[in-house]
N, CA, C and O atoms as a CHARMM CRD file, in Angstrom:
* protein
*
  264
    1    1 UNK  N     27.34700  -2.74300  -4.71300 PROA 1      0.00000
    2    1 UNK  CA    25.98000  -3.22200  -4.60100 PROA 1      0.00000
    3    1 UNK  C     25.17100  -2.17500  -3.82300 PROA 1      0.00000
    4    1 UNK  O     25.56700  -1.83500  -2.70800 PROA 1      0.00000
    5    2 UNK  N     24.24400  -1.73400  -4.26500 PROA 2      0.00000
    6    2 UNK  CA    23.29500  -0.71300  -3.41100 PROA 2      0.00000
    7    2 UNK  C     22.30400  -1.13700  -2.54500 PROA 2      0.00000
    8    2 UNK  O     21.40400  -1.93800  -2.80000 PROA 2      0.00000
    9    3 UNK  N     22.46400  -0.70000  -1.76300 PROA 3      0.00000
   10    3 UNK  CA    21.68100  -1.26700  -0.21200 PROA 3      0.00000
   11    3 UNK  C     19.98900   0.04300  -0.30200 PROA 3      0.00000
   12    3 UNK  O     20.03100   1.22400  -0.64600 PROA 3      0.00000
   13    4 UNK  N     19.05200  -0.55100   0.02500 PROA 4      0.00000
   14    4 UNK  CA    17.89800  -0.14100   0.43900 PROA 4      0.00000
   15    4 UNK  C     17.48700  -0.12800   2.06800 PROA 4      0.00000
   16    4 UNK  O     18.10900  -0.85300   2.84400 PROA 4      0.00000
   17    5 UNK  N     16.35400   0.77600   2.55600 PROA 5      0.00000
   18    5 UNK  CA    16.43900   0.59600   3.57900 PROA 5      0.00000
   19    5 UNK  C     14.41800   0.07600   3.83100 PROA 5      0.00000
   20    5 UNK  O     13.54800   0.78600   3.32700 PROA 5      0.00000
   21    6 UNK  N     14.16700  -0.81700   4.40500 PROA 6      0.00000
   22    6 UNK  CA    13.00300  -1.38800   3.73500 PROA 6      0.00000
   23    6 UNK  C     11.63900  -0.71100   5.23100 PROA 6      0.00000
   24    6 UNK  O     11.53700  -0.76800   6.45700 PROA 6      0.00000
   25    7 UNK  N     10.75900  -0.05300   3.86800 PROA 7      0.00000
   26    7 UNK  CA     9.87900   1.10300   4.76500 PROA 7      0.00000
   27    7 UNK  C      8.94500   0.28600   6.20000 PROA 7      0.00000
   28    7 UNK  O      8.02200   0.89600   6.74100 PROA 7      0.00000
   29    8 UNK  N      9.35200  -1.09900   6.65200 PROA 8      0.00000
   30    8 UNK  CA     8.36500  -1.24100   7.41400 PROA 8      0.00000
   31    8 UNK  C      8.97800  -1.96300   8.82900 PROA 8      0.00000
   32    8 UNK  O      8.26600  -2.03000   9.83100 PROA 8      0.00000
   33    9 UNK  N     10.32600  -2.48100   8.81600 PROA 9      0.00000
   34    9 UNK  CA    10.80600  -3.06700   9.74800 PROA 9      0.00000
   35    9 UNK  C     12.15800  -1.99700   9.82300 PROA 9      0.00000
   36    9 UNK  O     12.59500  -1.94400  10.97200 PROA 9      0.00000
   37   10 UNK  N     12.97700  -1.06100   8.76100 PROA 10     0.00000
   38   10 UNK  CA    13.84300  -0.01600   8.77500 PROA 10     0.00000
   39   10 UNK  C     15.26500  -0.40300   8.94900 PROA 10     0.00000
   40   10 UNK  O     16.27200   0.15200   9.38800 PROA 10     0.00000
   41   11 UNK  N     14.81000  -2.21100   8.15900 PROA 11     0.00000
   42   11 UNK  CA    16.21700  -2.76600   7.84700 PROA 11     0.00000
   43   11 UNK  C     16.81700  -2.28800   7.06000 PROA 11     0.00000
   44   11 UNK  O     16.16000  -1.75800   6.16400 PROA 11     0.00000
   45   12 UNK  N     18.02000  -2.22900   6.98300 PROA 12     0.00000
   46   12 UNK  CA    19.03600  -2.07400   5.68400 PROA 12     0.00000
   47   12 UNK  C     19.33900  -2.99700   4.59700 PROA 12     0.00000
   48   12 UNK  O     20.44100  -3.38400   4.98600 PROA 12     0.00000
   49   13 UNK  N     19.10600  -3.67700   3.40200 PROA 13     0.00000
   50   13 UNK  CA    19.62700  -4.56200   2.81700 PROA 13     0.00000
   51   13 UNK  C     20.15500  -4.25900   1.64600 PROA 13     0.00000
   52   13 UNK  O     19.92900  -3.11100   1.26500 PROA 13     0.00000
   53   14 UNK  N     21.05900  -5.22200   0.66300 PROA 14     0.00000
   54   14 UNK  CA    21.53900  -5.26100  -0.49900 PROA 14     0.00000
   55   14 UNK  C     21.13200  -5.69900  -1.49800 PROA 14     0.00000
   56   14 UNK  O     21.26000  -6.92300  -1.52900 PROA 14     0.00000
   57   15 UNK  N     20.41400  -5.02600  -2.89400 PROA 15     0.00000
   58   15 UNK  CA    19.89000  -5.69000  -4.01400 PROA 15     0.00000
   59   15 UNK  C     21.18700  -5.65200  -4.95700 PROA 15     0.00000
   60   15 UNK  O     22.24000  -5.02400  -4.84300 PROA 15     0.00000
   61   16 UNK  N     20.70400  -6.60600  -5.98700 PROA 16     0.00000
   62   16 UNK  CA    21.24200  -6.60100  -7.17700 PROA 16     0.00000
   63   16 UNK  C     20.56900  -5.90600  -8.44300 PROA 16     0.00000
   64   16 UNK  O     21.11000  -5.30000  -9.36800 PROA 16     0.00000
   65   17 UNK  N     19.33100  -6.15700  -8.22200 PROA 17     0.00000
   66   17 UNK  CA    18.82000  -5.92400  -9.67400 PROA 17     0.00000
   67   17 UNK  C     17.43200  -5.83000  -8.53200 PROA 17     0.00000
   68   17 UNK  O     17.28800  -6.54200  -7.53900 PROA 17     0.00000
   69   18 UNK  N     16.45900  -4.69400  -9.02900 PROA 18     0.00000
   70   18 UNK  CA    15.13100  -4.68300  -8.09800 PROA 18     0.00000
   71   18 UNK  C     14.16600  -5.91400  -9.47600 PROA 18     0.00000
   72   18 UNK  O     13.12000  -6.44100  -9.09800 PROA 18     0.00000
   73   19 UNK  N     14.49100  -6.09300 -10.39100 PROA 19     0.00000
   74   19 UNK  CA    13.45200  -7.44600 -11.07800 PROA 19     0.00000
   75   19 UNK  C     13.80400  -8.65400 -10.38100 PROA 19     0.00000
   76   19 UNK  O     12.93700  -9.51700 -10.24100 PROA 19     0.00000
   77   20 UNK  N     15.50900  -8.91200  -9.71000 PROA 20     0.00000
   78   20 UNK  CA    15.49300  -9.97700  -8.84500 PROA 20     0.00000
   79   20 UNK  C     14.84700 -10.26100  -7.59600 PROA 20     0.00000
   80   20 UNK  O     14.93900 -11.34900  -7.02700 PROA 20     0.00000
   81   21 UNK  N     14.04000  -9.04600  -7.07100 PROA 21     0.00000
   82   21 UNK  CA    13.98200  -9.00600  -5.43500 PROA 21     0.00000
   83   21 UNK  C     12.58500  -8.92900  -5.92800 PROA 21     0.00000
   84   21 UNK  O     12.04100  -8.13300  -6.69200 PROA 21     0.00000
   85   22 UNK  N     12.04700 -10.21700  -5.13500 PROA 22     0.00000
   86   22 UNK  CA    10.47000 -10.52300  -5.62100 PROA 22     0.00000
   87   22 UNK  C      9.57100  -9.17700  -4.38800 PROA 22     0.00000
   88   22 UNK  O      8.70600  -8.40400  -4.80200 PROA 22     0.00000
   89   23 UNK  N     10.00200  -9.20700  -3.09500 PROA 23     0.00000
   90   23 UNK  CA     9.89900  -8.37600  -2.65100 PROA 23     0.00000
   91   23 UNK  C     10.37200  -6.73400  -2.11400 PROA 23     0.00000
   92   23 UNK  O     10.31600  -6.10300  -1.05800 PROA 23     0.00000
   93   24 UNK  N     10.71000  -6.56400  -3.09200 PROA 24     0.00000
   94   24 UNK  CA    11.15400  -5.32500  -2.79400 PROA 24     0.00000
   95   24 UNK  C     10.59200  -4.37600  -2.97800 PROA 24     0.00000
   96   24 UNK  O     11.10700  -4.03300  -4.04200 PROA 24     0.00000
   97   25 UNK  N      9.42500  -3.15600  -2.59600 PROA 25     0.00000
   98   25 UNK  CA    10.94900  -2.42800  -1.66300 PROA 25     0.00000
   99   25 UNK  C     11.25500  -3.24500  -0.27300 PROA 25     0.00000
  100   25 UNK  O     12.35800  -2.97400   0.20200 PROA 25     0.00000
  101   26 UNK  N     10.50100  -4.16600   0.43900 PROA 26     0.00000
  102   26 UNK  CA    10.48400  -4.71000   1.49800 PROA 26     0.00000
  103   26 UNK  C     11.84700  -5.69000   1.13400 PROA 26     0.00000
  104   26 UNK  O     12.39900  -6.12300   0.12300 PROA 26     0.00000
  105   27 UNK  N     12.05200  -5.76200   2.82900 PROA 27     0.00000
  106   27 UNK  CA    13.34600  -6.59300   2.76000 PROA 27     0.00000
  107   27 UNK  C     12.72200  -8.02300   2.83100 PROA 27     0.00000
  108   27 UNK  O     13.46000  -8.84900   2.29500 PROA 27     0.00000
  109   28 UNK  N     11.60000  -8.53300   3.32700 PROA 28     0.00000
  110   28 UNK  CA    11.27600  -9.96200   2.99800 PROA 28     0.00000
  111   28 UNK  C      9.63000 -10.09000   2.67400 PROA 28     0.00000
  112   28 UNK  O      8.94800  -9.10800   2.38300 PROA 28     0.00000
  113   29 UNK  N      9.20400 -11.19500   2.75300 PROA 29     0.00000
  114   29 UNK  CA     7.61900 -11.55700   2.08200 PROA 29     0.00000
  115   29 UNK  C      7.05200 -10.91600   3.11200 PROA 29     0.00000
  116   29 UNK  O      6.06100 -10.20700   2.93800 PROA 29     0.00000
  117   30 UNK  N      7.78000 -11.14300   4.65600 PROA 30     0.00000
  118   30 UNK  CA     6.81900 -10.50800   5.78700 PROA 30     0.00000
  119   30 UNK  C      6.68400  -9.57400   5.93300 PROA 30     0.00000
  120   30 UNK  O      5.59300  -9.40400   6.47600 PROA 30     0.00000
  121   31 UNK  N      7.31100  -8.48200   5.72400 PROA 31     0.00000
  122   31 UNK  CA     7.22300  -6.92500   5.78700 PROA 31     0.00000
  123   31 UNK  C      6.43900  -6.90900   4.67300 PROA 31     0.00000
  124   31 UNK  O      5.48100  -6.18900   4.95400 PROA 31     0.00000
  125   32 UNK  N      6.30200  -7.43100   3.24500 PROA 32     0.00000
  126   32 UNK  CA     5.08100  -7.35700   2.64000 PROA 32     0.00000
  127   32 UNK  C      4.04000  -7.41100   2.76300 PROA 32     0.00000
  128   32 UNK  O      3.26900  -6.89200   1.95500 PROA 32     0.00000
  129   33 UNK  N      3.64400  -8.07200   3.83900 PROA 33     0.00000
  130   33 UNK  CA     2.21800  -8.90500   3.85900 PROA 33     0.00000
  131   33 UNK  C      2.32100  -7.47300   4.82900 PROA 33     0.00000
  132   33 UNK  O      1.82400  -6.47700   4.30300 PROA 33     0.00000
  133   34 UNK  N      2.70900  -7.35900   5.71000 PROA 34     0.00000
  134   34 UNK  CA     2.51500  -6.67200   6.92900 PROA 34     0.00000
  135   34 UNK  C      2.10300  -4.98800   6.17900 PROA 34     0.00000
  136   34 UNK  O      1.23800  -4.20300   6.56700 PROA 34     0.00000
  137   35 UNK  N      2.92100  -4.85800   5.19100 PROA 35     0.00000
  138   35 UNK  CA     2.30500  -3.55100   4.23500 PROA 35     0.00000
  139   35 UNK  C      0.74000  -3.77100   3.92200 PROA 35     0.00000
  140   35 UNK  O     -0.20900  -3.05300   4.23700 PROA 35     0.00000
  141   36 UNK  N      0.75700  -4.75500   3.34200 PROA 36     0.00000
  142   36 UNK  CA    -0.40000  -5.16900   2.37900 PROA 36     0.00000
  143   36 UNK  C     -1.73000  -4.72400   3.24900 PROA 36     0.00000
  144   36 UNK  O     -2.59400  -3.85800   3.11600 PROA 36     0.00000
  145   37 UNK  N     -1.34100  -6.14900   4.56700 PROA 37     0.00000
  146   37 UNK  CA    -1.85100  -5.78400   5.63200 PROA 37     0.00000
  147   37 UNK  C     -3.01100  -4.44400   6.02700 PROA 37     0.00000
  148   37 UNK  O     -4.23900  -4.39500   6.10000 PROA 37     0.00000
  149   38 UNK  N     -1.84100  -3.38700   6.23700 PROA 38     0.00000
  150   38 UNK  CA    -1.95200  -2.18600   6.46400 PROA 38     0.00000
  151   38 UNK  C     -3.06000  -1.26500   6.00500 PROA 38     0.00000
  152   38 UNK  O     -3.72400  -0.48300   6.68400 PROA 38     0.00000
  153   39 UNK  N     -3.13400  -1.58100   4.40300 PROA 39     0.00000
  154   39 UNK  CA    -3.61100  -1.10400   3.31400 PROA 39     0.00000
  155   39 UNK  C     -5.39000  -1.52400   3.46200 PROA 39     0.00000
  156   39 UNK  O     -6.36700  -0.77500   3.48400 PROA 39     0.00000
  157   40 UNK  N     -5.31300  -2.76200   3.53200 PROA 40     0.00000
  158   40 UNK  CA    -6.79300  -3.69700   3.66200 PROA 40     0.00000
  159   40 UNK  C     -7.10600  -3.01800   5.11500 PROA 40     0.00000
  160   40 UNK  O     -8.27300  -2.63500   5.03200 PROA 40     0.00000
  161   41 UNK  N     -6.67500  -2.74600   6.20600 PROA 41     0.00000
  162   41 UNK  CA    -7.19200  -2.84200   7.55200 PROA 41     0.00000
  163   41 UNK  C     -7.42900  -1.27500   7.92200 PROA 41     0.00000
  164   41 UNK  O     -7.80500  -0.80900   8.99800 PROA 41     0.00000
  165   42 UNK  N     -6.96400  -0.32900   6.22500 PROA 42     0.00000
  166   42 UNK  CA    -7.62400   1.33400   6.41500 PROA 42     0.00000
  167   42 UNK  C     -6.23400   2.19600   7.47900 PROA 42     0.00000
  168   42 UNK  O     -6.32900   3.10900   8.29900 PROA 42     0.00000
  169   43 UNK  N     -5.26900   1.56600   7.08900 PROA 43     0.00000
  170   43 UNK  CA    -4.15600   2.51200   8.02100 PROA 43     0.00000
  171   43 UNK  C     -3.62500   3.48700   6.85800 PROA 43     0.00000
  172   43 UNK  O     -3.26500   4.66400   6.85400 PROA 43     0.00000
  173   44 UNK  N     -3.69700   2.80900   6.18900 PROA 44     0.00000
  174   44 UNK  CA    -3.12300   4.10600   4.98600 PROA 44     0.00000
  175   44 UNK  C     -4.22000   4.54800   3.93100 PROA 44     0.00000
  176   44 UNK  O     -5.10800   3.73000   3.68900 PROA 44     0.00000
  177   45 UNK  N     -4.23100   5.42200   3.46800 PROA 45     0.00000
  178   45 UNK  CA    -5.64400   6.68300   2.79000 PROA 45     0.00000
  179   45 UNK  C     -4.91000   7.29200   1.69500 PROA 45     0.00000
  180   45 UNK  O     -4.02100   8.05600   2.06800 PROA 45     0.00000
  181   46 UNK  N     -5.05100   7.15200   0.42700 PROA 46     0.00000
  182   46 UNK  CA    -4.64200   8.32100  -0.18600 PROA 46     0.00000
  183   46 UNK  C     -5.25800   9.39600   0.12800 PROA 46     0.00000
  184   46 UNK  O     -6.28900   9.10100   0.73200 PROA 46     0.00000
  185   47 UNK  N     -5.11700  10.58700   0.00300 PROA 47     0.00000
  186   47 UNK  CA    -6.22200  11.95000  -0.16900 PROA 47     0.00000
  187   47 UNK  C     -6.70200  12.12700  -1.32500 PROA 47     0.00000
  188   47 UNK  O     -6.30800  11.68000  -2.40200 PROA 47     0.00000
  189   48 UNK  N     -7.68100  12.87900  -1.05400 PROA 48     0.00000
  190   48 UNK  CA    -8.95700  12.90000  -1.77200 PROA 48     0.00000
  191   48 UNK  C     -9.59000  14.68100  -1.82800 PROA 48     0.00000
  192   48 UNK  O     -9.37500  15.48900  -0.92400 PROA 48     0.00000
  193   49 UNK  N    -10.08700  14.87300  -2.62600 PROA 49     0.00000
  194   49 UNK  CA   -10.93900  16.39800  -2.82300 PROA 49     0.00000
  195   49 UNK  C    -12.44300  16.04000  -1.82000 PROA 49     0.00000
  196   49 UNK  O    -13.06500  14.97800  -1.85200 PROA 49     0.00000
  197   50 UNK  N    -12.69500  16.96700  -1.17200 PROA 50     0.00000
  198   50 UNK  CA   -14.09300  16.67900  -0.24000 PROA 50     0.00000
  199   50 UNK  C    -14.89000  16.49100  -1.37100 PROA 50     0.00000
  200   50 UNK  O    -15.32400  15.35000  -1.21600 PROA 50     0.00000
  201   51 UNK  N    -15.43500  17.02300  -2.63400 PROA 51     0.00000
  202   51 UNK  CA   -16.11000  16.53200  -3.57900 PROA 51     0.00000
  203   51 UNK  C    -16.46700  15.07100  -4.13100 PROA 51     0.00000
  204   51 UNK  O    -17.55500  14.55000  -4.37600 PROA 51     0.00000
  205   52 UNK  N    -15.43300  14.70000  -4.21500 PROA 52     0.00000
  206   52 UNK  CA   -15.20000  13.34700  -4.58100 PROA 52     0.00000
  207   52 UNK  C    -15.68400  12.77300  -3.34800 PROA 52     0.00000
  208   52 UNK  O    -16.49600  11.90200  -3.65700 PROA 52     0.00000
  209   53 UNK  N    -15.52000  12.88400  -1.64100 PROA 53     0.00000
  210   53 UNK  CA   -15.68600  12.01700  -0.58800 PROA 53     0.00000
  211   53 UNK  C    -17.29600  12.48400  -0.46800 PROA 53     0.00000
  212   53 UNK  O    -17.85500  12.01900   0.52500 PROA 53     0.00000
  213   54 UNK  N    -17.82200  13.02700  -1.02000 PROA 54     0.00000
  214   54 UNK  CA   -19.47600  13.11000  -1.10500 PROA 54     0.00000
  215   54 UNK  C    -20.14500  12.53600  -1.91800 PROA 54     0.00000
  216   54 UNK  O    -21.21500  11.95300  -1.74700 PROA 54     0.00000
  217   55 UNK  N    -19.46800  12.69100  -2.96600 PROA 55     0.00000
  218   55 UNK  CA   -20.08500  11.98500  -4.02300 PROA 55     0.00000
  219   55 UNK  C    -20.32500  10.72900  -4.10900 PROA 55     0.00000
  220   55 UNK  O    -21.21400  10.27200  -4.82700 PROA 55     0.00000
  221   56 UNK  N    -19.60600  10.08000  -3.43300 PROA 56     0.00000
  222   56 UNK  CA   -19.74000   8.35500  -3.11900 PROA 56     0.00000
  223   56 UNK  C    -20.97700   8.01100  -2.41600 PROA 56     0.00000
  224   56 UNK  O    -21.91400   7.34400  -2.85600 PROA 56     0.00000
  225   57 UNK  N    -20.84800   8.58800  -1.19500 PROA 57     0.00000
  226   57 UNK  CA   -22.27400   7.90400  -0.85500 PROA 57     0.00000
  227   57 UNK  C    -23.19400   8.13800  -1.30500 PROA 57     0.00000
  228   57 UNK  O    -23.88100   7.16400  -0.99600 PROA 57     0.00000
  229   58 UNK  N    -24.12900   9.13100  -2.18700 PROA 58     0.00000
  230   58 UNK  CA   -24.83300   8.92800  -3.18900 PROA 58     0.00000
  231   58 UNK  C    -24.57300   8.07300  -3.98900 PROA 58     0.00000
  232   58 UNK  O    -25.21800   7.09200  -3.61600 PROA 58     0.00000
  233   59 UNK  N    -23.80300   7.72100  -5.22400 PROA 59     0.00000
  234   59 UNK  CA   -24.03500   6.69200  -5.98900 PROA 59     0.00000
  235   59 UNK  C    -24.04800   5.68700  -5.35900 PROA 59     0.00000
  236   59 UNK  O    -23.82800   4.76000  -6.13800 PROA 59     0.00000
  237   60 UNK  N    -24.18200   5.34200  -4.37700 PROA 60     0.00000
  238   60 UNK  CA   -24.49700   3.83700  -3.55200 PROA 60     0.00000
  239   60 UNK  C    -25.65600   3.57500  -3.16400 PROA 60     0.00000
  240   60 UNK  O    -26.14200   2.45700  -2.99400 PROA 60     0.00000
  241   61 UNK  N    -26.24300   4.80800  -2.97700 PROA 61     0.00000
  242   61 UNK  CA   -27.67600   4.87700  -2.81700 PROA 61     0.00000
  243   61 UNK  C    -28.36100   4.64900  -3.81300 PROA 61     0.00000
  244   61 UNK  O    -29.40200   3.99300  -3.81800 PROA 61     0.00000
  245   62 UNK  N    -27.73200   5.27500  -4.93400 PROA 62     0.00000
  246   62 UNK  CA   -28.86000   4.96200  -6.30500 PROA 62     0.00000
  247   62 UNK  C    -28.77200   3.65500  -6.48300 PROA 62     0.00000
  248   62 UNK  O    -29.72600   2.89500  -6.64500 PROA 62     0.00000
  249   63 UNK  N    -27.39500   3.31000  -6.45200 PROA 63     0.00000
  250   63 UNK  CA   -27.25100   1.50300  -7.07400 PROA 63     0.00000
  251   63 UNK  C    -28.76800   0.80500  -5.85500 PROA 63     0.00000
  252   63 UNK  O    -29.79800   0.20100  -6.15400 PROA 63     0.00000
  253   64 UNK  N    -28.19400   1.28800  -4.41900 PROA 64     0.00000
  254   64 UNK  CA   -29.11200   0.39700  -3.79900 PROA 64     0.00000
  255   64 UNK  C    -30.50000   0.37100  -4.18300 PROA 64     0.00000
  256   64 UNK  O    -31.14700  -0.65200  -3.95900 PROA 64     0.00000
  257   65 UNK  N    -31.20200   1.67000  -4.90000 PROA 65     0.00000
  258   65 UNK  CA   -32.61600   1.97300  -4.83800 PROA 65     0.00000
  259   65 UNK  C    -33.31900   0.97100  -6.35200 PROA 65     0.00000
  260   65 UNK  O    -34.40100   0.41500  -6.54200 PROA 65     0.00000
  261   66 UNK  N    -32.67300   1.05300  -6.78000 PROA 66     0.00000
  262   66 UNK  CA   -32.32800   0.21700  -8.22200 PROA 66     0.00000
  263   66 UNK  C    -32.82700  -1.12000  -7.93800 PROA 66     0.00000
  264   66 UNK  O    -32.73700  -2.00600  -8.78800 PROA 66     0.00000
């Protein structure tokens, strides 16, 4: 059985099949939420081209002027 090691509490556990493990890669719902969490509250960022991070606040402006 192959064991995972789950990215947010750095438990070790055992899957069978990852379609059985509703949460996985996390070892339970709570290390999920606590990811999820993470994501909504701006701790994690993909990167980005400075182009693209300019370009946004203009088209927000146009929508607003609209």
């Amino acid at each position: 059985m192959p064991f995972h090691t789950c990215p947010i509490c750095r438990k070790r556990f055992p899957y069978k099949k990852i379609e059985n493990s509703p949460d996985f890669p996390f070892c339970s719902r709570r290390c999920k939420l606590v990811d999820l969490g993470r994501w909504l509250e701006g701790e994690y960022v993909l990167p980005g081209s400075e182009e693209e991070d300019s370009e946004k606040p203009d088209a927000d402006k146009d929508k607003e002027e609209e």
